[in-house]
PDB file with one MODEL, atoms N, CA, C and O in Angstrom:
MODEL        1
ATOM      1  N   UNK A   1       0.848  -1.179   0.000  1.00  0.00           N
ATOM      2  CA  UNK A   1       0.000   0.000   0.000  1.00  0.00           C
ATOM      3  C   UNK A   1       0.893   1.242   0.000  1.00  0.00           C
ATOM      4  O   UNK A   1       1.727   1.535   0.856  1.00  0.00           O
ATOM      5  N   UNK A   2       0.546   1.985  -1.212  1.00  0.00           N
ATOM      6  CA  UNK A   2       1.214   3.405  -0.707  1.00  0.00           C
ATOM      7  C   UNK A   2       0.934   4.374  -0.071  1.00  0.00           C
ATOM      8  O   UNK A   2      -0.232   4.506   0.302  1.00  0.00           O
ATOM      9  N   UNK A   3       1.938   5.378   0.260  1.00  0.00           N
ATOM     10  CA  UNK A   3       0.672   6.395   1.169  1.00  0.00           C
ATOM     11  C   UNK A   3       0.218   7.593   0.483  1.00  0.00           C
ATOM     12  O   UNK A   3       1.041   7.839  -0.399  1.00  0.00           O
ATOM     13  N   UNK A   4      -0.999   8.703   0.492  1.00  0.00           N
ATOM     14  CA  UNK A   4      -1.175   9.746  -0.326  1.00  0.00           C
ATOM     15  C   UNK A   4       0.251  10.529  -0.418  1.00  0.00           C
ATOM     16  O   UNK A   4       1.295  10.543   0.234  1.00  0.00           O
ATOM     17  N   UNK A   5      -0.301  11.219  -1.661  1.00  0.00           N
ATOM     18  CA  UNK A   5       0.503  12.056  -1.717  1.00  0.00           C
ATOM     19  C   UNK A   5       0.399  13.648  -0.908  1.00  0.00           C
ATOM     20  O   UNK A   5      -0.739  14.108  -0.990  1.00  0.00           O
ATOM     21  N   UNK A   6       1.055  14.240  -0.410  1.00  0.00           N
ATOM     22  CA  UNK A   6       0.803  15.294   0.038  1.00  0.00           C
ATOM     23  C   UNK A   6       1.702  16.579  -0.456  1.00  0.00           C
ATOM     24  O   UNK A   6       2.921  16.668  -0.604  1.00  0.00           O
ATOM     25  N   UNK A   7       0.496  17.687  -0.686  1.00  0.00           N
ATOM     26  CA  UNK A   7       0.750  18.870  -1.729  1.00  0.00           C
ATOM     27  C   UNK A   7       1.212  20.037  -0.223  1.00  0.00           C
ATOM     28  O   UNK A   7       0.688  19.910   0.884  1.00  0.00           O
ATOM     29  N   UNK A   8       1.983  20.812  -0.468  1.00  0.00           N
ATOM     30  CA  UNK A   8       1.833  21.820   1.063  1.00  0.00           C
ATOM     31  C   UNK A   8       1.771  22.761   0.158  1.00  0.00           C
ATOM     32  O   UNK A   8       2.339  22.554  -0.914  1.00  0.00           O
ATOM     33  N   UNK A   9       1.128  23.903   0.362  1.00  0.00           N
ATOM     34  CA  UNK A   9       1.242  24.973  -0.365  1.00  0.00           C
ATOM     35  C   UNK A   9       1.451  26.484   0.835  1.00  0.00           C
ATOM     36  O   UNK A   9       0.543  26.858   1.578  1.00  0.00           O
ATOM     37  N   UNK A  10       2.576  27.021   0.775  1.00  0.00           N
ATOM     38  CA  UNK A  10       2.771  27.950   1.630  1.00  0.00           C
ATOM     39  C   UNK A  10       3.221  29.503   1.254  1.00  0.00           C
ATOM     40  O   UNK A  10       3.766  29.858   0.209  1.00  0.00           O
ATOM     41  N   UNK A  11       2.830  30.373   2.439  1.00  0.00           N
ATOM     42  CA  UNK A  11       2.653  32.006   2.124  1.00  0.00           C
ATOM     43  C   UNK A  11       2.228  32.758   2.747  1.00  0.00           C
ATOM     44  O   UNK A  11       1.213  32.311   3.281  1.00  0.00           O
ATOM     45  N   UNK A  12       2.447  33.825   3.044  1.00  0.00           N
ATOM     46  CA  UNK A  12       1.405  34.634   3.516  1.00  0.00           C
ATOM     47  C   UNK A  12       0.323  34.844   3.848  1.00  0.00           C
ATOM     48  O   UNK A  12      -0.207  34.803   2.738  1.00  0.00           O
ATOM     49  N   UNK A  13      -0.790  35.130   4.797  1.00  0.00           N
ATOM     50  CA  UNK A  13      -1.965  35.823   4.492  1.00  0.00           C
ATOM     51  C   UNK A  13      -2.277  36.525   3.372  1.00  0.00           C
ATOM     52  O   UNK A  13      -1.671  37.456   2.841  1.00  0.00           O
ATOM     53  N   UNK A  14      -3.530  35.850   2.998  1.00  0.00           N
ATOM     54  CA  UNK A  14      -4.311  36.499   1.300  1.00  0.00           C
ATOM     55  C   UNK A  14      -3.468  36.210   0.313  1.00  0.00           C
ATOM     56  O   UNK A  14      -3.800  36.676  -0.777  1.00  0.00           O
ATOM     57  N   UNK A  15      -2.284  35.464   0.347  1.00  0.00           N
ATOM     58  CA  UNK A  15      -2.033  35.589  -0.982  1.00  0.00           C
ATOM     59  C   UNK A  15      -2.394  34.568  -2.110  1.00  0.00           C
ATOM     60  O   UNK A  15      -1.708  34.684  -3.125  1.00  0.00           O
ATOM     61  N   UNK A  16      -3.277  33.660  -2.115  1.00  0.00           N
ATOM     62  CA  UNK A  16      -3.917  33.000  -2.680  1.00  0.00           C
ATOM     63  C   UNK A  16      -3.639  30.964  -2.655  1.00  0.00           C
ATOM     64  O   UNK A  16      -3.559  30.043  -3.467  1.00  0.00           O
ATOM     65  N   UNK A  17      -3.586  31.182  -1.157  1.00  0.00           N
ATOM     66  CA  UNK A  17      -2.840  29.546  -0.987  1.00  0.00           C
ATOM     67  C   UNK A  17      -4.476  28.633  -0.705  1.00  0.00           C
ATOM     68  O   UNK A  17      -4.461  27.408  -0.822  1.00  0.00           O
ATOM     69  N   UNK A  18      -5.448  29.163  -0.437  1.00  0.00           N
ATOM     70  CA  UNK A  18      -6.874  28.529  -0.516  1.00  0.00           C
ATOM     71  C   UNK A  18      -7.357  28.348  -1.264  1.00  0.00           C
ATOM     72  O   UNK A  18      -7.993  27.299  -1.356  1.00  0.00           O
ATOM     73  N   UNK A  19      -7.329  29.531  -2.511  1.00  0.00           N
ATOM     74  CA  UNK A  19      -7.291  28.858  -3.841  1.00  0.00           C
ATOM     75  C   UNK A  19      -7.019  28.007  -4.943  1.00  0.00           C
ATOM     76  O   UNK A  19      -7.664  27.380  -5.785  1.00  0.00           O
ATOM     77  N   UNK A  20      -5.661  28.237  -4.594  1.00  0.00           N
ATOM     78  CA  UNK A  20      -4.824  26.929  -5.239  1.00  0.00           C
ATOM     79  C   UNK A  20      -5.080  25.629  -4.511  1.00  0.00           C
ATOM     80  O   UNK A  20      -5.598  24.675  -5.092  1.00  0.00           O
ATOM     81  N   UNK A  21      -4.785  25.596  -3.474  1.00  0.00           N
ATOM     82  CA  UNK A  21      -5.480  24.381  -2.267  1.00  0.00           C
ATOM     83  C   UNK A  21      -6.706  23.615  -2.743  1.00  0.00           C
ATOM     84  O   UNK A  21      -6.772  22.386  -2.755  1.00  0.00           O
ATOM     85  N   UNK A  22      -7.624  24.401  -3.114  1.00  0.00           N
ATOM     86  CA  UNK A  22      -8.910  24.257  -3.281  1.00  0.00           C
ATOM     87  C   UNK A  22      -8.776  24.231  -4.740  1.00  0.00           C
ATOM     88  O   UNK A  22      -9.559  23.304  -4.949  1.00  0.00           O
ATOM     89  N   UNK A  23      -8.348  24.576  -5.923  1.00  0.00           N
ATOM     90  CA  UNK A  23      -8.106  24.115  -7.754  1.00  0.00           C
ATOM     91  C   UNK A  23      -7.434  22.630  -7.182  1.00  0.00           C
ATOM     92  O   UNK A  23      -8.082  21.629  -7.490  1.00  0.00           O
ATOM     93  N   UNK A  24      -6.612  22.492  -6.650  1.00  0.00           N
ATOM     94  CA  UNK A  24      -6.008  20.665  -6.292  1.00  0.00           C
ATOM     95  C   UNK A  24      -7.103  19.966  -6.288  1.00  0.00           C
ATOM     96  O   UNK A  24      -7.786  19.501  -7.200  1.00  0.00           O
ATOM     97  N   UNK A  25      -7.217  19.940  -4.822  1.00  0.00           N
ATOM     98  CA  UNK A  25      -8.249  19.266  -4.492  1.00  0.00           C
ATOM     99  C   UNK A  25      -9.082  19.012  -5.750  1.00  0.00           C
ATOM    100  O   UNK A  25      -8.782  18.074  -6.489  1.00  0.00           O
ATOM    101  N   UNK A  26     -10.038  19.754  -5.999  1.00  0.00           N
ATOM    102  CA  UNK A  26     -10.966  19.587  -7.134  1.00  0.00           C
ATOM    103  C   UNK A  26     -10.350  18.626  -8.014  1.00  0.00           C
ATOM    104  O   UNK A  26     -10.683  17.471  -8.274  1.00  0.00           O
ATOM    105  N   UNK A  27      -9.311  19.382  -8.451  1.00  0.00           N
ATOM    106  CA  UNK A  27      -8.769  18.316  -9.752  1.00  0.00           C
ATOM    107  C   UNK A  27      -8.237  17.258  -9.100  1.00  0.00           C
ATOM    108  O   UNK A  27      -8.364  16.274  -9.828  1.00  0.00           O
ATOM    109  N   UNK A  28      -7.649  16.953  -7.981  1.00  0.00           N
ATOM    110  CA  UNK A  28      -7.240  15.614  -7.965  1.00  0.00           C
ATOM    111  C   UNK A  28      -8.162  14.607  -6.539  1.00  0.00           C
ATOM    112  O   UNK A  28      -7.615  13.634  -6.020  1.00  0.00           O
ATOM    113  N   UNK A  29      -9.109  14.931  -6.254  1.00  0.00           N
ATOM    114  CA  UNK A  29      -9.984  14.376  -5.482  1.00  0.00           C
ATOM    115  C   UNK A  29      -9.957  14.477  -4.333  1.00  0.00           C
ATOM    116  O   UNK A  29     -10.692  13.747  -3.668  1.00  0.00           O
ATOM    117  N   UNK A  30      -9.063  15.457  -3.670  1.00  0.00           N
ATOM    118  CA  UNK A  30      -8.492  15.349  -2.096  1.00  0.00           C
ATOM    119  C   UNK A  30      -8.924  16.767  -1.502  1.00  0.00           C
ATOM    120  O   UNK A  30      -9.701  17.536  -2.067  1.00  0.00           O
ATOM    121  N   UNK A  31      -8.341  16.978  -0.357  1.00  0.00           N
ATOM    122  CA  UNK A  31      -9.046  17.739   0.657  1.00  0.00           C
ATOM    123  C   UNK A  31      -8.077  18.903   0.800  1.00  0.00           C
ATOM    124  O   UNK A  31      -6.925  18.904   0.364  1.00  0.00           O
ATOM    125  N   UNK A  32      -8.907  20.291   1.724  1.00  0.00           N
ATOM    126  CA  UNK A  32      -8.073  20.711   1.845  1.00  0.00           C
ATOM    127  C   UNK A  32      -8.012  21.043   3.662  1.00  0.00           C
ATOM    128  O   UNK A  32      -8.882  21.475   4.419  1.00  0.00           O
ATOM    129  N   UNK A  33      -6.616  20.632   3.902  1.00  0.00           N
ATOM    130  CA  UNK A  33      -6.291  20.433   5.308  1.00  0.00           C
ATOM    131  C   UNK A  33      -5.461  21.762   5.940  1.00  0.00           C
ATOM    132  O   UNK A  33      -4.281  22.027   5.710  1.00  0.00           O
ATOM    133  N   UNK A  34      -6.372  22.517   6.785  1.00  0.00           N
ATOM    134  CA  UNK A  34      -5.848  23.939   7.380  1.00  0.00           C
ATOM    135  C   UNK A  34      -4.588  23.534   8.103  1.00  0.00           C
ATOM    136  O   UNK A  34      -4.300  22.355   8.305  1.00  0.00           O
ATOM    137  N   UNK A  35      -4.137  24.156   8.335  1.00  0.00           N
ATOM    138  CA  UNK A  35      -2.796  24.364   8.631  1.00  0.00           C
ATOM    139  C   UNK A  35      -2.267  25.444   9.918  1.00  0.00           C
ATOM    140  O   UNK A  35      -1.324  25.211  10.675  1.00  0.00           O
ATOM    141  N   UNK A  36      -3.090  26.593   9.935  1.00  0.00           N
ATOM    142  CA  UNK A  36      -3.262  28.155  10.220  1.00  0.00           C
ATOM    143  C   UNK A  36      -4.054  28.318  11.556  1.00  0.00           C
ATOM    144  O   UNK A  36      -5.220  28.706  11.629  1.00  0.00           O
ATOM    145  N   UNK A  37      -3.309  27.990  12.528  1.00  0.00           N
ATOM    146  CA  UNK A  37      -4.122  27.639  13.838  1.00  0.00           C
ATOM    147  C   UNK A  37      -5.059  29.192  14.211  1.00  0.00           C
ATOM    148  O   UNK A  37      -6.022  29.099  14.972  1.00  0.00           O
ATOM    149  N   UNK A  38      -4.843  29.977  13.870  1.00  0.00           N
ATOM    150  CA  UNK A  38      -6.258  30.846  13.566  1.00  0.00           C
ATOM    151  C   UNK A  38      -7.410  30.326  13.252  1.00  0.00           C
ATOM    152  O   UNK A  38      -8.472  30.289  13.873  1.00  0.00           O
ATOM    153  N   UNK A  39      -7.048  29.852  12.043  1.00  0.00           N
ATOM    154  CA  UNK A  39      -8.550  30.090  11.398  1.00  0.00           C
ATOM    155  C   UNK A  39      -9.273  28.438  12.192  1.00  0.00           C
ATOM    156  O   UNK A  39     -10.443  28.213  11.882  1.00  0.00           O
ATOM    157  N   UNK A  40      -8.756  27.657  12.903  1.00  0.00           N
ATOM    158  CA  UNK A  40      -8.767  26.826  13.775  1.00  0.00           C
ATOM    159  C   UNK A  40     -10.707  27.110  14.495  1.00  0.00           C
ATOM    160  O   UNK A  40     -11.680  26.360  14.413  1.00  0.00           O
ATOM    161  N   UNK A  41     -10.571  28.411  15.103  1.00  0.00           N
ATOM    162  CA  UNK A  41     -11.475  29.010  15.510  1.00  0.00           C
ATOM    163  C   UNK A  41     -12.614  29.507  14.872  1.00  0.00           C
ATOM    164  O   UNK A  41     -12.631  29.723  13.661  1.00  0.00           O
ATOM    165  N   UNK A  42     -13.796  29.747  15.786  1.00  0.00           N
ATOM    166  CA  UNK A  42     -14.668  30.081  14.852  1.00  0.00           C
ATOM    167  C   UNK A  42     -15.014  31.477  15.763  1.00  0.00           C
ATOM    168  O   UNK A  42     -14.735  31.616  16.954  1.00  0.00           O
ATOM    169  N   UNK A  43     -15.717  32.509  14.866  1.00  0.00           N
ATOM    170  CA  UNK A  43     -15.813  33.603  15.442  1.00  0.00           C
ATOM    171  C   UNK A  43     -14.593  34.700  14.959  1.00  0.00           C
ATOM    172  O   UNK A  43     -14.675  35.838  15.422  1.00  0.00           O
ATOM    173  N   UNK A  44     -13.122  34.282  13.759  1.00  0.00           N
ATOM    174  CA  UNK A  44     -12.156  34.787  13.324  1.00  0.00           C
ATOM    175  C   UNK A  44     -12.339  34.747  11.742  1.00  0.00           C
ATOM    176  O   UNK A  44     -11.730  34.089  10.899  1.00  0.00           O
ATOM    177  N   UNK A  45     -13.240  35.544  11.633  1.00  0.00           N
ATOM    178  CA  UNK A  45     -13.592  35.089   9.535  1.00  0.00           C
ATOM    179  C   UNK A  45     -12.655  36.546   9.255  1.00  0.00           C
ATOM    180  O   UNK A  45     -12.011  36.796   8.236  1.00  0.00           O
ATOM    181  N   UNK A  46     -12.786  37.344  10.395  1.00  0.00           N
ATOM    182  CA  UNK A  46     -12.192  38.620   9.660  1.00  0.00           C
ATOM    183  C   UNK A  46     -10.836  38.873  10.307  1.00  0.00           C
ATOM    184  O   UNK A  46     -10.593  38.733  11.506  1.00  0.00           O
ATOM    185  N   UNK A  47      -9.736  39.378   9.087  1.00  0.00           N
ATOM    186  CA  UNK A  47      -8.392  39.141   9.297  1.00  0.00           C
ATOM    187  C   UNK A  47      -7.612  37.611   8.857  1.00  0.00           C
ATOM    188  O   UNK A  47      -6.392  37.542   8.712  1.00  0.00           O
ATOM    189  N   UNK A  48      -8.258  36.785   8.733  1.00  0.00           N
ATOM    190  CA  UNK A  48      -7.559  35.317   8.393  1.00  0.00           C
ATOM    191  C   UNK A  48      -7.959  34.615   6.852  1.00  0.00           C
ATOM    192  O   UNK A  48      -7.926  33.420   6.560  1.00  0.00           O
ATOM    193  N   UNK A  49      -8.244  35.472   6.211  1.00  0.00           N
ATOM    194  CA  UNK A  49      -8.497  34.749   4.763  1.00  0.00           C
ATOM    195  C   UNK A  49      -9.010  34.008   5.090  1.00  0.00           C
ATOM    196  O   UNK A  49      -8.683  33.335   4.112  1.00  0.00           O
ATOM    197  N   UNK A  50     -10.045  32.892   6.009  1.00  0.00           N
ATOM    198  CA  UNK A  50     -10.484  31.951   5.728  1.00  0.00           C
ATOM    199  C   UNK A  50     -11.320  31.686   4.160  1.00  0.00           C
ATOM    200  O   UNK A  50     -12.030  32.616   3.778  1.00  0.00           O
ATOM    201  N   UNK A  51     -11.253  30.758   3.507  1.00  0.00           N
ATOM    202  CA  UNK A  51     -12.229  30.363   2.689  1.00  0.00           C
ATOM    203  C   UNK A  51     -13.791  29.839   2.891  1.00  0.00           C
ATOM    204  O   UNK A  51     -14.156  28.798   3.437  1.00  0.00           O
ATOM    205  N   UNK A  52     -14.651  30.943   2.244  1.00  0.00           N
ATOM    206  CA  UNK A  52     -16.162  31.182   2.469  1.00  0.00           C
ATOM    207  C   UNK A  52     -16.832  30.007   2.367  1.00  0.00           C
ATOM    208  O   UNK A  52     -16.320  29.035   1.812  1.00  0.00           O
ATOM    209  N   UNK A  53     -17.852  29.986   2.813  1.00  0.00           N
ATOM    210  CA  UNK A  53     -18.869  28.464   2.849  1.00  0.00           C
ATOM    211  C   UNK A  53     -18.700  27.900   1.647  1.00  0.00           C
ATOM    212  O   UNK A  53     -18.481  26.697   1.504  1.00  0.00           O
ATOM    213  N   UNK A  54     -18.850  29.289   0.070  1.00  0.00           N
ATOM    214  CA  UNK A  54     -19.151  28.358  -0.868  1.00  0.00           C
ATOM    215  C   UNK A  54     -17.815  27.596  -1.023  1.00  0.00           C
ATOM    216  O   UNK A  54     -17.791  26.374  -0.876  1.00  0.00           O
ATOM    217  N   UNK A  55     -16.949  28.149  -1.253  1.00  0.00           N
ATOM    218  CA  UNK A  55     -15.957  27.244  -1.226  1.00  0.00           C
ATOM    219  C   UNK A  55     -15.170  26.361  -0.478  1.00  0.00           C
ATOM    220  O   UNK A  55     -14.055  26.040  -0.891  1.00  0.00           O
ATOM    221  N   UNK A  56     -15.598  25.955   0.519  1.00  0.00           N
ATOM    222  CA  UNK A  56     -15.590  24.977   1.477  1.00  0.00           C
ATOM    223  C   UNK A  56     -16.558  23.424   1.141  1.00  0.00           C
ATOM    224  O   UNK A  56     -16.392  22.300   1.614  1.00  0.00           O
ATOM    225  N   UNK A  57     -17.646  23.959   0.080  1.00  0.00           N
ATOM    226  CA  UNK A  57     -18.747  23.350  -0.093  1.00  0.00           C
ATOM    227  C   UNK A  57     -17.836  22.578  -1.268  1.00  0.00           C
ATOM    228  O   UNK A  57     -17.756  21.358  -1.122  1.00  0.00           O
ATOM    229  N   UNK A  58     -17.113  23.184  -2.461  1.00  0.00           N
ATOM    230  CA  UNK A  58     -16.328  22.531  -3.591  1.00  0.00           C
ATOM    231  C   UNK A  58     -15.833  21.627  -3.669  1.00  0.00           C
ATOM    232  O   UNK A  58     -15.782  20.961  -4.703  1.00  0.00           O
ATOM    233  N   UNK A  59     -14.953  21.117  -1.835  1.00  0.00           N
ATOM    234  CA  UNK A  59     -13.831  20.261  -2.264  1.00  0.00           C
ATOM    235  C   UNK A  59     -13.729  19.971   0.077  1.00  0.00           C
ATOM    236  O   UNK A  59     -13.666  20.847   0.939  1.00  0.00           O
ATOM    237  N   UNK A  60     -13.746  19.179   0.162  1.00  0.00           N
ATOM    238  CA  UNK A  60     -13.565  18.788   1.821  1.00  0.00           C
ATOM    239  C   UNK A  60     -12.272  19.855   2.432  1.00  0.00           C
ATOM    240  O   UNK A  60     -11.187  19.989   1.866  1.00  0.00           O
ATOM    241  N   UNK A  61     -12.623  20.449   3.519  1.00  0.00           N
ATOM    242  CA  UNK A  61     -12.117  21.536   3.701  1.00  0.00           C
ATOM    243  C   UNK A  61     -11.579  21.030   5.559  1.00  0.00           C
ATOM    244  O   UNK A  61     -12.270  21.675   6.348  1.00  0.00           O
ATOM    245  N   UNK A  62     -10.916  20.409   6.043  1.00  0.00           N
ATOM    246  CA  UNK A  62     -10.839  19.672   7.645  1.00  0.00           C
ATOM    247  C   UNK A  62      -9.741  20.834   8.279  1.00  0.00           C
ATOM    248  O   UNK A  62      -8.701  21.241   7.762  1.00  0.00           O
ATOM    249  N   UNK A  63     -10.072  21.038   8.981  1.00  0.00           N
ATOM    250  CA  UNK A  63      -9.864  21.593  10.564  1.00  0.00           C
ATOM    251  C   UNK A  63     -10.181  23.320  10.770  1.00  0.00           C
ATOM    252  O   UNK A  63      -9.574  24.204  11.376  1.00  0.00           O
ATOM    253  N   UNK A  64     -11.496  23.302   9.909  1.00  0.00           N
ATOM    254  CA  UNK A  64     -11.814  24.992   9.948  1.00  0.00           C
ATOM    255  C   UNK A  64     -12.711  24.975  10.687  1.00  0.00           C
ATOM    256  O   UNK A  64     -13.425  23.977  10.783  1.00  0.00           O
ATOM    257  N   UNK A  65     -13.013  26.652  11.778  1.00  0.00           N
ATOM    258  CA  UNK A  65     -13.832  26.505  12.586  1.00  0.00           C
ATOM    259  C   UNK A  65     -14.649  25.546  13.409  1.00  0.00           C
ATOM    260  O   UNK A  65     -15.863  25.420  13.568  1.00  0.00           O
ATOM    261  N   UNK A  66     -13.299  24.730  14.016  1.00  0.00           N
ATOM    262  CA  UNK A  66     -14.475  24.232  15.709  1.00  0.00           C
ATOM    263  C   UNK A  66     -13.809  24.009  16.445  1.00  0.00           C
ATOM    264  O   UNK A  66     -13.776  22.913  17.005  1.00  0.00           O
ATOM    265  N   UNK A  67     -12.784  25.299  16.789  1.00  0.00           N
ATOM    266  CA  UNK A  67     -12.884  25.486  18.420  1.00  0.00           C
ATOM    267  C   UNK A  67     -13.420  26.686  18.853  1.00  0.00           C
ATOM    268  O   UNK A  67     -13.130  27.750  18.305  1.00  0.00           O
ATOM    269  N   UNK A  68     -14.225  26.598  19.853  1.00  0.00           N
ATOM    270  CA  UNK A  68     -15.114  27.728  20.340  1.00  0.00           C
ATOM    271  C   UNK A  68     -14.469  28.890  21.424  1.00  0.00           C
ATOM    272  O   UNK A  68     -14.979  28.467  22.462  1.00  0.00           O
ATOM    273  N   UNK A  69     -14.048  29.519  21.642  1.00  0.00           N
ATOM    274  CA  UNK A  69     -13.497  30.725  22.553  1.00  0.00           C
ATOM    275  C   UNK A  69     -14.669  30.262  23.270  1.00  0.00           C
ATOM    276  O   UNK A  69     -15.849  30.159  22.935  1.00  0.00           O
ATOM    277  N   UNK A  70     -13.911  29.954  24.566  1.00  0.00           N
ATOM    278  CA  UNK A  70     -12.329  30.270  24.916  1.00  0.00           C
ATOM    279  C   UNK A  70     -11.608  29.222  25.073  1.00  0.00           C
ATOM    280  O   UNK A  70     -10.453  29.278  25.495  1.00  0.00           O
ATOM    281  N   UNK A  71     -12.276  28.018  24.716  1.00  0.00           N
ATOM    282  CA  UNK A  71     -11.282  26.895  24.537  1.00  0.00           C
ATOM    283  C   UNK A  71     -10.125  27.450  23.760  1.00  0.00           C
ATOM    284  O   UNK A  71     -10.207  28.377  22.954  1.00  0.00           O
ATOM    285  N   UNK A  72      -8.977  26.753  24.102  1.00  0.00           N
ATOM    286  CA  UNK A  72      -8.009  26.834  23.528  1.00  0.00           C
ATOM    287  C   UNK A  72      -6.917  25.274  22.381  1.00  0.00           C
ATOM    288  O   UNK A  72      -6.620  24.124  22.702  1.00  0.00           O
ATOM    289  N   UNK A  73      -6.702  25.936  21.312  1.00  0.00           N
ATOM    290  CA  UNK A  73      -5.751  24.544  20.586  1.00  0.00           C
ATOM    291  C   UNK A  73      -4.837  24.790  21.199  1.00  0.00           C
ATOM    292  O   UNK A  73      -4.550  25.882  21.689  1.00  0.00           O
ATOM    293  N   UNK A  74      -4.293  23.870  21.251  1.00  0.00           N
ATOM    294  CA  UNK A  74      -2.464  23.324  21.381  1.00  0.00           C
ATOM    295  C   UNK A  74      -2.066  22.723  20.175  1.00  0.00           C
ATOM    296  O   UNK A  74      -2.711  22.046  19.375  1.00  0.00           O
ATOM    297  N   UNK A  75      -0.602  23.174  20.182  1.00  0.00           N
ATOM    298  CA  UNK A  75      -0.392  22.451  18.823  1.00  0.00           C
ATOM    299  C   UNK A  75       0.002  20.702  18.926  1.00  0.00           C
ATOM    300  O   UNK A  75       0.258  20.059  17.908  1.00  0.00           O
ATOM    301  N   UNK A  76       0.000  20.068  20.350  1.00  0.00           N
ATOM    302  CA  UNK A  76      -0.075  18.548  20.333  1.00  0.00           C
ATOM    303  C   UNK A  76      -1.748  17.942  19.927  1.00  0.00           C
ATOM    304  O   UNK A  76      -1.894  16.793  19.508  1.00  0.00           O
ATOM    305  N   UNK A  77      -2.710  18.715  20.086  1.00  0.00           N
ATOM    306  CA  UNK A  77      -3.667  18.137  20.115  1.00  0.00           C
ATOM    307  C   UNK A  77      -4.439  18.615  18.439  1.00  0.00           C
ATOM    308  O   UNK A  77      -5.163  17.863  17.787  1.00  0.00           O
ATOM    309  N   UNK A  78      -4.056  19.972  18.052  1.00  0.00           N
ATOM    310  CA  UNK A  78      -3.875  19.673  16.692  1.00  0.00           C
ATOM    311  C   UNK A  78      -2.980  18.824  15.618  1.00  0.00           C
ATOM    312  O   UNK A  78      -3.397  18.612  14.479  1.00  0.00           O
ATOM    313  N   UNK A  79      -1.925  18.436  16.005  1.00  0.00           N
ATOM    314  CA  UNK A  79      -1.350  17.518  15.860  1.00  0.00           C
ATOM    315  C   UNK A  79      -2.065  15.796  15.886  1.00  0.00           C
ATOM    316  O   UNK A  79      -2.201  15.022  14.939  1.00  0.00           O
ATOM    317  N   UNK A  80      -2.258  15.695  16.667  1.00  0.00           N
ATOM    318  CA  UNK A  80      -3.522  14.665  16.913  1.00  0.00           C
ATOM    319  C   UNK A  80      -4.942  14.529  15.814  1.00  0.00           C
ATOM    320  O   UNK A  80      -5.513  13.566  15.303  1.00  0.00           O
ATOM    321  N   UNK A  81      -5.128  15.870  15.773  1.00  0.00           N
ATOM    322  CA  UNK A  81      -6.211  15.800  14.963  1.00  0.00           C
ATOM    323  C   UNK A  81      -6.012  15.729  13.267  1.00  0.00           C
ATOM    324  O   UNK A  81      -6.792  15.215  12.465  1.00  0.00           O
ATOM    325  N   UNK A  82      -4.953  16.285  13.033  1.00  0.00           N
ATOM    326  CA  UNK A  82      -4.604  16.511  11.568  1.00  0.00           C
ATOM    327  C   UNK A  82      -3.988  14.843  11.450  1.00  0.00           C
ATOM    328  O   UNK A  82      -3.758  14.477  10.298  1.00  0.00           O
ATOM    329  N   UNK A  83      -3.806  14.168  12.197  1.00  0.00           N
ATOM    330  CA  UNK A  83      -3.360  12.722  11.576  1.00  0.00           C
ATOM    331  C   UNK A  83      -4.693  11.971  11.019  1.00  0.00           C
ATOM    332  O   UNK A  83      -4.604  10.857  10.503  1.00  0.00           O
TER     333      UNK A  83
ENDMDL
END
């Protein structure tokens, strides 16, 4: 068995890494996996580029908005979760 392949695409805020993330996906059947322990949260749409419902709706979009303030991530337990 092999294992997926994995694409990282990295940059800045806004500069168009959700997009491209999200053209992959589409074209090659896979997801797109946040990275950006911001946008982690929900209640942070403004300031973090997150990508909007509709495009969340395009292509599987995992670890956006659900942790609730004032819970807090750690990066072991996001770690945990992104496996």
């Amino acid at each position: 068995m092999t294992s997926p392949s994995v694409i990282f695409v990295l940059g800045p805020t806004a500069s168009g890494k959700s997009k491209l993330a999200l053209h992959w996906a589409q074209k090659t059947g896979g997801v797109v996996l946040n990275c950006d322990s911001v946008q982690t949260y929900t209640l942070t749409d403004i300031g973090t580029a997150k990508p909007t419902l509709e495009e969340r709706k395009l292509a599987p979009h995992l670890l956006f908005d659900f942790v609730v303030p004032p819970l807090e991530m750690t990066a072991g337990i996001f770690r945990e979760l992104a496996r």
